[in-house]
PASEBA-1860 file (N, C-alpha, C; in nm, 3 decimals):
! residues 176
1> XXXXXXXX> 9.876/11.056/6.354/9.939/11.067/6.225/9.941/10.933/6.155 ~ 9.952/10.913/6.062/9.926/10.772/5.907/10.089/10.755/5.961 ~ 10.104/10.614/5.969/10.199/10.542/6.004/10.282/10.523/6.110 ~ 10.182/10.656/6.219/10.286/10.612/6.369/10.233/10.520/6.408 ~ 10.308/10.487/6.521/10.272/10.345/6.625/10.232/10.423/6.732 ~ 10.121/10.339/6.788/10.082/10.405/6.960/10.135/10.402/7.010 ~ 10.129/10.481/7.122/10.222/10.518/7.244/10.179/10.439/7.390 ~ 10.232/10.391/7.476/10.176/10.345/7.556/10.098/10.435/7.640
9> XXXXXXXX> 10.117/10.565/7.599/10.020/10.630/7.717/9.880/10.658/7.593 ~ 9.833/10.587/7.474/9.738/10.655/7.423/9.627/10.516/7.458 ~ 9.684/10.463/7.560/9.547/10.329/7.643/9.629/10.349/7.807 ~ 9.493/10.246/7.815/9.525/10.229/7.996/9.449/10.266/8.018 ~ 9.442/10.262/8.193/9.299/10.326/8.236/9.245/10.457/8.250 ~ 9.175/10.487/8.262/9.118/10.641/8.189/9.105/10.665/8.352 ~ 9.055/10.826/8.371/8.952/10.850/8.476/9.069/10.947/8.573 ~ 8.951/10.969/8.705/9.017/11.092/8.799/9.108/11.016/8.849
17> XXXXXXXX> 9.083/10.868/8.878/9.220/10.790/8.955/9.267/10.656/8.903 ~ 9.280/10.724/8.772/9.390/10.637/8.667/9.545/10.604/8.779 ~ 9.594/10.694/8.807/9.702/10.717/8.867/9.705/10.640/9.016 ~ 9.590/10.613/9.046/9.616/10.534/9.199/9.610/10.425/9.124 ~ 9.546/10.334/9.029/9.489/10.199/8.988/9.626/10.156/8.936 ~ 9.707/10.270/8.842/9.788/10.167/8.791/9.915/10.193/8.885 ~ 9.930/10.285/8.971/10.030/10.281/9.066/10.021/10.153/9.174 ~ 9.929/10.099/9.164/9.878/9.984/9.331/9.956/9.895/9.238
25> XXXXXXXX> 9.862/9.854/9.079/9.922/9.772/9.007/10.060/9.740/9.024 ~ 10.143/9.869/8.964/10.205/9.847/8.886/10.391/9.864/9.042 ~ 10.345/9.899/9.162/10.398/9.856/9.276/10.378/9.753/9.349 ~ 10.277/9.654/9.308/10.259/9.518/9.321/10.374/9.459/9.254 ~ 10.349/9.450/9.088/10.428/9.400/8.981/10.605/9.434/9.065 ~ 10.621/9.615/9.104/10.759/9.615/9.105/10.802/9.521/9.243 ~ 10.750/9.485/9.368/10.741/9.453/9.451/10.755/9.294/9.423 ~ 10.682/9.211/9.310/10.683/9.116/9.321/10.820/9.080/9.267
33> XXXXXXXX> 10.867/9.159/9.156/11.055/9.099/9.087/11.131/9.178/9.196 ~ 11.088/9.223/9.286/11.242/9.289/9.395/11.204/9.165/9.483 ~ 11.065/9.092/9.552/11.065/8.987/9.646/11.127/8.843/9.549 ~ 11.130/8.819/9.464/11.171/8.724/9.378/11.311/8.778/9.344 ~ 11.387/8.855/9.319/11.518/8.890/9.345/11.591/8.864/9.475 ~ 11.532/8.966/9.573/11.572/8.900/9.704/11.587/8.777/9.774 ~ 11.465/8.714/9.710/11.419/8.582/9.764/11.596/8.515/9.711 ~ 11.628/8.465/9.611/11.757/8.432/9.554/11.880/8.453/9.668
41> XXXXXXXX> 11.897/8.604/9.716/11.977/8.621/9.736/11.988/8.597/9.947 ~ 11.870/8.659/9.989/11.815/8.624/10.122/11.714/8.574/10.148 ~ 11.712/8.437/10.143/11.582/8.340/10.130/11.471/8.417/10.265 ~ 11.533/8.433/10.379/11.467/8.464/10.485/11.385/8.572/10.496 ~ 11.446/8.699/10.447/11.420/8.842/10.458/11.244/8.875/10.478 ~ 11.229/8.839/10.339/11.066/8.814/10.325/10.948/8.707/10.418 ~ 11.023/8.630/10.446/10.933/8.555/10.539/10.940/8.578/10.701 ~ 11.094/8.599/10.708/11.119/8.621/10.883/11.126/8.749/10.909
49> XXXXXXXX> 11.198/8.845/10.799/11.274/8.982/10.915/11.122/9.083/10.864 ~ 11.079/9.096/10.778/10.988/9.176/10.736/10.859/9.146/10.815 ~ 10.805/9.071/10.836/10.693/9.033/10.982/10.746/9.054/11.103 ~ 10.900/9.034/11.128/10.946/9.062/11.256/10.904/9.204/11.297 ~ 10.928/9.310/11.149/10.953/9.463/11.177/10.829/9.528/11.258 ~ 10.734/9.438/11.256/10.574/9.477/11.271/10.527/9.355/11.439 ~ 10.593/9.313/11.447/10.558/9.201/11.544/10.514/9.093/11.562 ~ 10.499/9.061/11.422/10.433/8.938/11.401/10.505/8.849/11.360
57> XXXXXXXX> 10.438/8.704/11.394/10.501/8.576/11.394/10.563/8.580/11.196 ~ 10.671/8.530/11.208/10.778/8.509/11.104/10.646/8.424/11.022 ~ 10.599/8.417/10.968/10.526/8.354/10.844/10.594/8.406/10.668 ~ 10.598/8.278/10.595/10.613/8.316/10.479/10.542/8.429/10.399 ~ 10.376/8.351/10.400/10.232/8.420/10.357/10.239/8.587/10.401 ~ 10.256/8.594/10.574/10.218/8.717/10.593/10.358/8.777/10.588 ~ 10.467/8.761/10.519/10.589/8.881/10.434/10.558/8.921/10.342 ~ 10.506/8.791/10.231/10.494/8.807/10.149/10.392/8.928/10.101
65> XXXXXXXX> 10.289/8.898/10.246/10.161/9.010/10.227/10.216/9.117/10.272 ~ 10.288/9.186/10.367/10.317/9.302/10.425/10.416/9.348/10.318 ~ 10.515/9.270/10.237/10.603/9.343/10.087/10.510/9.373/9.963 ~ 10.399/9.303/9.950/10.334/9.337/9.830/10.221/9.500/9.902 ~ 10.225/9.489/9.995/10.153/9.584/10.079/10.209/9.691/10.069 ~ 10.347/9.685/10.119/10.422/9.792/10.068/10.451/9.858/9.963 ~ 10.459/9.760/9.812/10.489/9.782/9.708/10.355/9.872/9.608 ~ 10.205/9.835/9.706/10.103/9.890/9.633/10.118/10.038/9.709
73> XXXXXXXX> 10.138/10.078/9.849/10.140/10.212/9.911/10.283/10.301/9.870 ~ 10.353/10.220/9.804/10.498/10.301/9.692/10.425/10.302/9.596 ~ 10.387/10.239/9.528/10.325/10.258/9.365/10.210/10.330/9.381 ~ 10.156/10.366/9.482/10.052/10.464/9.449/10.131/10.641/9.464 ~ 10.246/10.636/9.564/10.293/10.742/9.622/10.354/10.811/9.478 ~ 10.408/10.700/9.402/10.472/10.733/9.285/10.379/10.759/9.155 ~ 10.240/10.693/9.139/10.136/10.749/9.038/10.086/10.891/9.128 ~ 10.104/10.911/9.245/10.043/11.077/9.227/10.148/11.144/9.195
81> XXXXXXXX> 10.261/11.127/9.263/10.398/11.227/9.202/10.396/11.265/9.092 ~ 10.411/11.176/8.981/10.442/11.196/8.804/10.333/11.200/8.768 ~ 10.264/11.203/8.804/10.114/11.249/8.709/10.082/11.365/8.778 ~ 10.106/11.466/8.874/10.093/11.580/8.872/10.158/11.677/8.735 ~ 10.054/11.806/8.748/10.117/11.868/8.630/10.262/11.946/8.601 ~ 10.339/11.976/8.696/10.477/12.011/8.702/10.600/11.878/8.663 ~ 10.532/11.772/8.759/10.667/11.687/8.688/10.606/11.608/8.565 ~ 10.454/11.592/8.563/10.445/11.545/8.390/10.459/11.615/8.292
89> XXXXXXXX> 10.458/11.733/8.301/10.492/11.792/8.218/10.645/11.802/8.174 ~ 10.703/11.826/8.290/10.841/11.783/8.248/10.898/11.656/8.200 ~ 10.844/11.512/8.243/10.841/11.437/8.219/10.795/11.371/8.065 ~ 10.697/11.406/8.011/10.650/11.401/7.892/10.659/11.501/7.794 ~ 10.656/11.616/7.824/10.656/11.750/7.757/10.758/11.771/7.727 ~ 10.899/11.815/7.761/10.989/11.856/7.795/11.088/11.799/7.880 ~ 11.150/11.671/7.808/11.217/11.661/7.900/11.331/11.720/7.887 ~ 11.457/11.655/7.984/11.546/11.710/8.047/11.653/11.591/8.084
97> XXXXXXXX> 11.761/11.565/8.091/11.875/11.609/7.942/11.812/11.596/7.795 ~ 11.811/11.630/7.726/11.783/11.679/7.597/11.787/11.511/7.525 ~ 11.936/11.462/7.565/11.880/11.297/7.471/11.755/11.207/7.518 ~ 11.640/11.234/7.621/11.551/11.155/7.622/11.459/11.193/7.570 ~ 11.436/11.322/7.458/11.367/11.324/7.355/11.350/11.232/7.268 ~ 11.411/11.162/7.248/11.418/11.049/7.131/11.343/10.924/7.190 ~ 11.324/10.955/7.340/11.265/10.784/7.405/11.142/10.821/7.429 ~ 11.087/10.746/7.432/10.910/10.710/7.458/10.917/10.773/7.581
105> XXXXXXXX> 10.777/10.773/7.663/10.695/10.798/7.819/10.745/10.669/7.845 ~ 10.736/10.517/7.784/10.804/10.431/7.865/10.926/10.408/7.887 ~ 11.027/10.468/7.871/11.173/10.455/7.888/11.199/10.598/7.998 ~ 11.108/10.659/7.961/11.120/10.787/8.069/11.068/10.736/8.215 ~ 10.991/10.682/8.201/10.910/10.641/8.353/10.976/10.540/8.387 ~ 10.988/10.447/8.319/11.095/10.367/8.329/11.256/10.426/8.434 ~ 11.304/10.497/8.401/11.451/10.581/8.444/11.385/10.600/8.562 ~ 11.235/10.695/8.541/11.248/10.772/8.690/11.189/10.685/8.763
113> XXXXXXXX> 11.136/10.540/8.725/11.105/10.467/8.848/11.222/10.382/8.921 ~ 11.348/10.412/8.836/11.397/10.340/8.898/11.490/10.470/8.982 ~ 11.492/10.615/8.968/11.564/10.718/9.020/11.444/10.685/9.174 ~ 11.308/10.661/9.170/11.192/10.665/9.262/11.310/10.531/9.365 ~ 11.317/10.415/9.302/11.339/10.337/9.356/11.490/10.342/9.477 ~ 11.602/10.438/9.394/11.667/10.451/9.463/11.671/10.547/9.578 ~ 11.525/10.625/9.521/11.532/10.734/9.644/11.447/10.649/9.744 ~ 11.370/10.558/9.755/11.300/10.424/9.812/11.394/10.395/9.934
121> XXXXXXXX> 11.503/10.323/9.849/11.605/10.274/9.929/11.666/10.353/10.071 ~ 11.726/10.481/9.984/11.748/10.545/10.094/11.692/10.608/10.171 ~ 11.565/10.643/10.194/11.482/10.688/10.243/11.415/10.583/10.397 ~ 11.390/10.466/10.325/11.321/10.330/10.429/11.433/10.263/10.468 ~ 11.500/10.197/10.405/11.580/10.119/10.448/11.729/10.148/10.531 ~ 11.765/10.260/10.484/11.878/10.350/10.549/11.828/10.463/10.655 ~ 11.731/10.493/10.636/11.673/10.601/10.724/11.601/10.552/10.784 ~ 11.494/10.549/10.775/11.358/10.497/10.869/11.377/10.380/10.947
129> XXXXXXXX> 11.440/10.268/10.879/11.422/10.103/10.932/11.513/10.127/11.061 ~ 11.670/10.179/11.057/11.732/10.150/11.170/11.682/10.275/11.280 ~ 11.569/10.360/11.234/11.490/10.442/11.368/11.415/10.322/11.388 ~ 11.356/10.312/11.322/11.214/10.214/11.365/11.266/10.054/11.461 ~ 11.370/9.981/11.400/11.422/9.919/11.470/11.480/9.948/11.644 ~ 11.578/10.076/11.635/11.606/10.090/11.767/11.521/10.125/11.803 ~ 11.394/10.208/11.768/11.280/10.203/11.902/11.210/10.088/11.954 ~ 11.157/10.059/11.858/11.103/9.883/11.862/11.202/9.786/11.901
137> XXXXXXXX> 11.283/9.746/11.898/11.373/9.654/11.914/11.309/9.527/11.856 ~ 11.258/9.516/11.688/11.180/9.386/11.703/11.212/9.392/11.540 ~ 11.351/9.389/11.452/11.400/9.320/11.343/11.504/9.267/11.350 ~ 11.537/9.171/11.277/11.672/9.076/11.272/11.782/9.200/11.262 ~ 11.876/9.192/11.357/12.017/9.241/11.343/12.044/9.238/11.188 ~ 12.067/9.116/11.140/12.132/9.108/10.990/12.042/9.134/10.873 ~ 11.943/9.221/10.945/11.855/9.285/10.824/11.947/9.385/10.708 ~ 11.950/9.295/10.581/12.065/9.363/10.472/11.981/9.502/10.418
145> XXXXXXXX> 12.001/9.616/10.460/11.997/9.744/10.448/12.042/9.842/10.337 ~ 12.170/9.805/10.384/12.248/9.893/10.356/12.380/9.790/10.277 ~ 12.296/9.707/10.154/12.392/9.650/10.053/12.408/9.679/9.948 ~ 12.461/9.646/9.850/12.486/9.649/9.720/12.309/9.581/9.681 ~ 12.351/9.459/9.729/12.194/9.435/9.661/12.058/9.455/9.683 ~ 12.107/9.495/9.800/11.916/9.594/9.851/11.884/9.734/9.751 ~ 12.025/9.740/9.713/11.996/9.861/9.611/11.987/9.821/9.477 ~ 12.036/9.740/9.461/11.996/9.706/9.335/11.830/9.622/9.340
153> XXXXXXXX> 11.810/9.515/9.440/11.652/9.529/9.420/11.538/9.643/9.469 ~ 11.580/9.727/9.540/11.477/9.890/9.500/11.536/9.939/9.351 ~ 11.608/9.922/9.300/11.670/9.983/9.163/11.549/9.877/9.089 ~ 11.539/9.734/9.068/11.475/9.643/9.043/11.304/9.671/9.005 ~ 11.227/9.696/9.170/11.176/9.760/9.185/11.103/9.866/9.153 ~ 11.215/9.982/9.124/11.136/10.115/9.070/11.138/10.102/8.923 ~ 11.204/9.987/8.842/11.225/9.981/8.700/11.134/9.899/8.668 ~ 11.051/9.841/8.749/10.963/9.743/8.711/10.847/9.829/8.728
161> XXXXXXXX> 10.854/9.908/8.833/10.705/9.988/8.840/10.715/10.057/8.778 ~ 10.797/10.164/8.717/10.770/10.250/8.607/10.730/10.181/8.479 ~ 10.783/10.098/8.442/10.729/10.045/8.293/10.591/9.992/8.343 ~ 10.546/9.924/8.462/10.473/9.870/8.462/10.330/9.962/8.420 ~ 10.375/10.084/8.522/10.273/10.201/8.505/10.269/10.292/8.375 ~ 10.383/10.300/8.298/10.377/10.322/8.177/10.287/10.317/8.106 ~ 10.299/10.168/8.082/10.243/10.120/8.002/10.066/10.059/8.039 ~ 9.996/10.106/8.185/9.921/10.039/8.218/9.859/10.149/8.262
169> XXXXXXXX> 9.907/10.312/8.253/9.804/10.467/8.222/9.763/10.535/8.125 ~ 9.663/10.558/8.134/9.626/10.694/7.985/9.725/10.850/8.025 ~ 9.815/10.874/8.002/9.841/10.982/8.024/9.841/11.093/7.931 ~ 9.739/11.168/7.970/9.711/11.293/7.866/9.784/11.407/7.847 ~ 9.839/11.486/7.760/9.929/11.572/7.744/9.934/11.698/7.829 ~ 9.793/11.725/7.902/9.781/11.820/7.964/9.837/11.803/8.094 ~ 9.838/11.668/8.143/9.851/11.590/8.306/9.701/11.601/8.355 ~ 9.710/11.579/8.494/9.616/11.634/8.575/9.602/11.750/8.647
END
């Protein structure tokens, strides 16, 4: 239409696996402001307890690599989710409560990356980590889990990867 503004979903990358490219992306990006959040708050986490979880020697480099590792195998889990045709459609089409009609695909993906992020949280870090720990016996005791601010950096996280992916897919009205 004569005088709209583009939408962030009318660029980005095109193709059958738009949705993996900018999900790796764009769970890198959320991965890198939740390890730079954390970093602030638990200098260690990333360098010592996160290589511990796997067995390997406490290195800065290889946390840093096993969190951005993580953050591309979430950001892809989350570009197939919302780009299927049931929740993009709801998502873009139709949404749901009725006031996010008025907001863009990026304020929508935005919300649900960060609803992704909190379901993140509880899912790995509350569920999985303290199985995986008592079988293994090989992470720091004071691995912060289950804080205020582990949730707020997966909250961090999923708000960074949704805009990131937002704004960095072609998403077509039909979905995939």
């Amino acid at each position: 239409m004569v005088g709209q503004r583009p939408s962030p979903v009318d660029y980005g990358f095109r193709g059958r696996l738009n949705w993996a490219i900018s999900g790796a992306l764009s769970g890198i990006a959320g991965a890198m402001a939740f390890g730079a959040f954390l970093g602030l708050i638990y200098p260690n986490v990333i360098s010592l307890t996160i290589p511990s979880l796997y067995g390997l020697e406490a290195m800065r480099e290889m946390g840093w690599a096993l969190h951005m590792l993580h953050g591309l195998v979430l950001g892809i889990i989350f570009g197939f989710v919302v780009t299927r045709k049931p929740v993009l459609r709801t998502l873009i089409m139709n949404p749901e409560p009725r006031h996010f009609e008025q907001q863009g695909p990026t304020v929508r993906l935005t919300v649900v990356g960060m609803c992704y992020g909190s379901l993140v949280w509880l899912c790995i870090p509350l569920v999985a980590l303290p199985i995986w720990v008592s079988l293994s016996g090989s992470a720091d005791p004071d691995f912060p889990a289950a804080t205020v601010e582990s949730l707020a950096g997966h909250l961090i996280f999923g708000g960074m990867l949704g805009f990131i992916f937002a704004n960095s897919i072609n998403i077509s009205a039909s979905g995939e």
